[in-house]
N, C-alpha and C positions, 0 to 999 in steps of 0.2 A: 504494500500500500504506500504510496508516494502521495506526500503533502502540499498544500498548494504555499508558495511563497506569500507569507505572513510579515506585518511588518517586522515583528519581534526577529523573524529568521533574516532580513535583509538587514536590521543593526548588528545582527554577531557574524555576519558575511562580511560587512565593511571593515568591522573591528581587526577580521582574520586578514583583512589585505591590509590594516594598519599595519600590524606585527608582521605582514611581509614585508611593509617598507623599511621597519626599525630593523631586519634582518637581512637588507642587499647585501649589505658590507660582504653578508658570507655568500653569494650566490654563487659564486664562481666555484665553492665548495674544491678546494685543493686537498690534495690525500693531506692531514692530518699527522705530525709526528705525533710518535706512541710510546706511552712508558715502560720500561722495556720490564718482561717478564718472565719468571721461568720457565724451562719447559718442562709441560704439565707429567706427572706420570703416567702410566695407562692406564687405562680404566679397568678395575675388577671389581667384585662385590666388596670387597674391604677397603677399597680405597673411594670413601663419600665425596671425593672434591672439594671440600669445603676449605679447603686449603690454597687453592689453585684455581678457584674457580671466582675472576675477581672483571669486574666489568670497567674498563678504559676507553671511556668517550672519547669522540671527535673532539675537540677542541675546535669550534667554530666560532668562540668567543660571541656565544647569544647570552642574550638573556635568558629567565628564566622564562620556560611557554606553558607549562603545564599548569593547568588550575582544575581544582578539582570540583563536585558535583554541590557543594556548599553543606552544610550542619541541617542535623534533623528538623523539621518542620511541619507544621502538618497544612497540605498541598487542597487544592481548592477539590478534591474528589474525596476530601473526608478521611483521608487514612494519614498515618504517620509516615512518613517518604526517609527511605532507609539512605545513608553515606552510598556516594557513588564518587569510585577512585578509577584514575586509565592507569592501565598497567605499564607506564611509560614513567622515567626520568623527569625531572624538574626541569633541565637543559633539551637543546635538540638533539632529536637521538635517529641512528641512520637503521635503514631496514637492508639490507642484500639481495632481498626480494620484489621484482615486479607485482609481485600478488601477497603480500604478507595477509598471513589473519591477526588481527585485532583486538585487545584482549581487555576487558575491564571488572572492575567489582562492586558489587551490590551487599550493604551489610547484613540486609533481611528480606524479605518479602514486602512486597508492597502493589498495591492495588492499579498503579499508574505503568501506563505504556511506557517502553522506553525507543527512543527514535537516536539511533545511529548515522554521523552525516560527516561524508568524505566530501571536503572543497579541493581545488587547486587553489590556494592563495594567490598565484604569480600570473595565472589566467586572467581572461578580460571577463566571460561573465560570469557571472552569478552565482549560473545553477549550478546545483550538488552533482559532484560524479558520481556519488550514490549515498540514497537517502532511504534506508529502513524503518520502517514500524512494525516492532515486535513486541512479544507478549509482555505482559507483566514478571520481572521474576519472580518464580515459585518460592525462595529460598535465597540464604547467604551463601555467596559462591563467585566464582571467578566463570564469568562469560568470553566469546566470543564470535567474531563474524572473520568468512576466511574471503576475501577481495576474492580468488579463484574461481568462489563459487558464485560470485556475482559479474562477474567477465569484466572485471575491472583492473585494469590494469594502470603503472605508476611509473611516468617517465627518468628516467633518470636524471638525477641533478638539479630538480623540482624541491619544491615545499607543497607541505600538503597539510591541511586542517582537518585533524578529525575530532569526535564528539563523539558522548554519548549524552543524552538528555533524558528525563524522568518527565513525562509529557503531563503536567499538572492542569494545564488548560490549553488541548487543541485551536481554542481560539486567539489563543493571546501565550504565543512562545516567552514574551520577555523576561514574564517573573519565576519560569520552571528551571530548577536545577542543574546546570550542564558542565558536565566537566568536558575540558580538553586541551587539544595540545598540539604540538606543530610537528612533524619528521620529515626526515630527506630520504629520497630511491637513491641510495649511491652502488648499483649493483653493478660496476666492472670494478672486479678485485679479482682476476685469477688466480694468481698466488694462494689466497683465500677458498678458494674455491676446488680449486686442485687440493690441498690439504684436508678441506674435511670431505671431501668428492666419496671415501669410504671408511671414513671415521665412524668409532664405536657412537653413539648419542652421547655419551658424558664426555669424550674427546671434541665433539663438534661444539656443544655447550660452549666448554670453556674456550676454545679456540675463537668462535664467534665474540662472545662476552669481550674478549682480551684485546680485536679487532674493534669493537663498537658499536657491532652489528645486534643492539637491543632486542629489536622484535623477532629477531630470528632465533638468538638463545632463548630468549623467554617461550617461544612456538617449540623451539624441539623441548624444551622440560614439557608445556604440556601436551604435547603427542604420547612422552614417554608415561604421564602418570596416567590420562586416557587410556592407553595401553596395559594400564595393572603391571610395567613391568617391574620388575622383584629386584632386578641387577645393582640398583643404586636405590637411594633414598631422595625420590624424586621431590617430594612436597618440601623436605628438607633444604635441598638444591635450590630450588625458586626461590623460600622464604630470604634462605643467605642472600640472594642477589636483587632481592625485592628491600632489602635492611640495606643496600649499599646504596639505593638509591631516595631515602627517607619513606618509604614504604611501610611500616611497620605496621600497620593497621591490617594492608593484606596478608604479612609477614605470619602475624599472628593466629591468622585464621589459617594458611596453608601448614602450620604445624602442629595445630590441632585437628586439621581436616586429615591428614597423615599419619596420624598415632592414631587415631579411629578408624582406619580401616588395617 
């Protein structure tokens, strides 16, 4: 279900190309030196990463972009509107991926839609490259949406504005919840590419992490804990790299979501 342009959606459209402009400086986005770091062990079941497994931004010299979903409230549909976090950095953070999936959290259940919305910031119009309306979440938990499966794809060397929003009043976007935040497609890194090309998943993790590459280490931890698999202590893994990034709030909930199952 796609919504029709509200004014409330065309003042955080303009806002997003504001913070494109405070962010030209970096457009030309140049590789990044990097702090240098061990090389990781390999990966077995006794070895958790948590050592090694440490995440080293781009240095694009932005500001902070990430705002989160705003403090409990109770939202014009009558119910108590749960903390909504993106599972993104304070800073800009690059993706490896033409198609990254997307990843946010929700602290409870709540009665309110939540609508997901990719801009190109640095574009001339308007419209969303893609704009979601999805259920209510059932429960506190770590969502996402995978761009692949909506044929959307991210140029490289771009800024891009996504959201997630708790839709409190379909009439009137202004006063509703929204976190969000800004990333770059920086996907030629062969080098990169060829190294975790057949990496174990806790080798790729950290490898990506080490590289900059946010949304892609965050997508293999949750492939891996979707998966049940047993080999590492996956909810553990996120949490550490969700704490390096002032995350705590998910942090806490991915380690108690991990000792309960």
């Amino acid at each position: 279900m796609m919504h029709d342009l509200s004014a409330g959606v065309w003042w955080r459209r303009l806002g997003g190309m504001a913070l494109a402009g405070q962010l030209a400086l970096i457009s030309t986005f140049a590789v990044a030196q990097q702090a240098p770091k061990p090389t990781p062990a390999p990966s077995s079941p006794t070895n958790s990463g948590l050592d090694t497994l440490v995440y080293v931004p781009h240095d694009y010299g932005a500001p902070e972009v990430t705002e989160a979903g705003g403090a409990r409230g109770a939202g014009q549909i009558g119910t108590e509107l749960p903390d909504l976090l993106l599972l993104a950095p304070p800073k800009l953070a690059a993706t490896l991926s033409a198609q990254p999936t997307l990843y946010w959290y929700v602290s409870g259940p709540s009665g309110a839609p939540l609508r997901v919305t990719l801009l190109d910031v640095e574009g001339i119009s308007p419209e969303p490259l893609l704009e979601l309306a999805l259920d209510p979440a059932p429960a506190a938990g770590v969502y996402g949406v995978s761009l692949a499966e909506h044929d959307v794809r991210l140029e490289e060397g771009r800024l891009y504005e996504w959201s997630a929003a708790l839709e409190t009043d379909p009439e009137d976007y202004s006063g509703e919840p929204v976190a969000k935040t800004i990333m770059v497609a920086k996907g030629t890194d062969p080098a990169l590419r060829a190294k975790i090309a057949d990496a174990p998943p806790l080798d790729r993790v950290e490898a990506l992490a080490a590289a900059g590459y946010w949304y892609d280490a965050i997508d293999v931890l949750a492939r891996q804990m979707a998966a049940n698999d047993p080999s590492q202590p996956w909810h553990e893994l996120r949490a550490h790299l969700l704490d390096q990034v002032g995350l705590q709030q998910v942090a806490a909930f991915d380690r108690a979501d991990g000792h309960a199952k």
